[in-house]
GUVO-979508 format. One record per residue (C-alpha): residue number from 1; y, x, z. Coordinates in steps of 0.02 Angstrom, whole numbers, plus 50000, padded with zeros to 5 digits. Layout:
<sites>
(NUM; (Y; X; Z))
...
</sites>
This chain:
<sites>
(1; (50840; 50070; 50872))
(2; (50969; 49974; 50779))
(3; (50941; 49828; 50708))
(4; (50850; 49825; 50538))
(5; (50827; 50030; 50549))
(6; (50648; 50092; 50496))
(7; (50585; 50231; 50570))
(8; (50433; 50324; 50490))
(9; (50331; 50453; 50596))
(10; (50232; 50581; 50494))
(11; (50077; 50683; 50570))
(12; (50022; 50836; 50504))
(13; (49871; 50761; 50439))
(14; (49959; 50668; 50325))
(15; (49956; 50489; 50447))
(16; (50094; 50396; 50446))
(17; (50177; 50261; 50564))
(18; (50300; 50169; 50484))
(19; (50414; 50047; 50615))
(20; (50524; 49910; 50548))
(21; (50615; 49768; 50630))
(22; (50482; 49636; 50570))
(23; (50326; 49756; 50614))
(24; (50226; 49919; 50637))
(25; (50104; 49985; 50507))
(26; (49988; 50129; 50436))
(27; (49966; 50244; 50321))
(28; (49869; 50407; 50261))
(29; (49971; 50470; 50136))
(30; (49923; 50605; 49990))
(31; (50046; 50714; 49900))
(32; (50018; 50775; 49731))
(33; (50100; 50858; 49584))
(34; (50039; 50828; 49415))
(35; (50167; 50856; 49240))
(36; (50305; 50911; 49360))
(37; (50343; 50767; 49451))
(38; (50296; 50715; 49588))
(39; (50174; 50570; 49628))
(40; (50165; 50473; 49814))
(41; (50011; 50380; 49841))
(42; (49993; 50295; 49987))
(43; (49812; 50275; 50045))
(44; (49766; 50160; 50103))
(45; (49896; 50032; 50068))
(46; (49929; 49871; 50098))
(47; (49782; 49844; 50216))
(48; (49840; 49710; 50311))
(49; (49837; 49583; 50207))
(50; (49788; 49654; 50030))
(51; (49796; 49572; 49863))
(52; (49593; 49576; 49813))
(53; (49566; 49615; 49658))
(54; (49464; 49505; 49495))
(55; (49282; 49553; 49526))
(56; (49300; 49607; 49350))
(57; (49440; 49723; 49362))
(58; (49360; 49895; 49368))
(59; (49467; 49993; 49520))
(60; (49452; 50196; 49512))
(61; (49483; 50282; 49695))
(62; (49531; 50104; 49757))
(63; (49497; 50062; 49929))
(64; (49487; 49906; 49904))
(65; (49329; 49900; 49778))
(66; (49213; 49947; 49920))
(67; (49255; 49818; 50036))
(68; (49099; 49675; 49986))
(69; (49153; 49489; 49969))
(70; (49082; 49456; 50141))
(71; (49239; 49557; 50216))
(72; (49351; 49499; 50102))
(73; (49317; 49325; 50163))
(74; (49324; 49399; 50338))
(75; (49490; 49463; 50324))
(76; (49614; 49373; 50397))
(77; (49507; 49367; 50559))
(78; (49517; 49563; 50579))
(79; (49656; 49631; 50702))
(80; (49751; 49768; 50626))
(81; (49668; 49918; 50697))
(82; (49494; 49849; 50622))
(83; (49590; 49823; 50445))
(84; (49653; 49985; 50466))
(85; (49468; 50069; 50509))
(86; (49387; 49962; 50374))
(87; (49516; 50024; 50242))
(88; (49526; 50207; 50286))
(89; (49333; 50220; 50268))
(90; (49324; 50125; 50118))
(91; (49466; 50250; 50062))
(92; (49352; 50398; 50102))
(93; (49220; 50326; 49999))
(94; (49330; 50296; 49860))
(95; (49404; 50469; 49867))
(96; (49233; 50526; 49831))
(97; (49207; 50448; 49645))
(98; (49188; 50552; 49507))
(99; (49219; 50502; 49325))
(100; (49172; 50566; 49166))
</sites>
C-alpha cells in the first residue's frame, strides 16, 4: 500500500471496509435512485465517534435516534466493533419507521 492510498473493499451484501493511512472503518452502504440521480447513503455512518444530535431535533431513519442517552454517555468507552454492532442494529430499527 502506498502511502496515503485508500483502499475500499465492497461485499456483496452491501458491507464495506474502507482502509486509509490514519485507520480502518465500516460501513453498510444502500444504493438508491430517486429523480434520476443517484443518491449514496451510507448506513450507518460515522459510528465511531458520531456527532449526537439536539434531543429536540426529530431524526427520520437515523441511527443515531435509537441509541438512549445512557449509550451516548457510554460512547467513547466502546471499542469499535461494539460501536459498530450498536449502530448497525440501531440502523435496522431505524430502517423500519414508517411515516405518514
Amino acid at each position: 500500500m502506498t502511502k496515503g492510498t485508500t483502499i475500499v473493499m465492497t461485499h456483496p451484501s452491501g458491507s464495506r471496509i474502507i482502509m486509509t493511512p490514519t485507520g480502518l472503518s465500516f460501513e453498510n452502504v444502500q444504493l438508491s435512485l430517486e429523480d434520476n440521480s443517484q443518491e449514496l447513503l451510507l448506513k450507518p455512518n460515522n459510528y465511531l465517534s458520531p456527532e449526537w444530535p439536539d434531543e429536540n431535533k426529530k431524526l427520520v431513519h437515523d441511527w443515531r435516534a435509537y441509541i438512549s442517552a445512557d449509550l451516548r454517555q457510554m460512547w467513547d468507552g466502546f471499542c469499535a466493533t461494539q460501536k459498530r454492532a450498536l449502530a448497525e442494529n440501531a440502523q435496522t430499527i431505524a430502517d423500519g419507521e414508517e411515516w405518514d
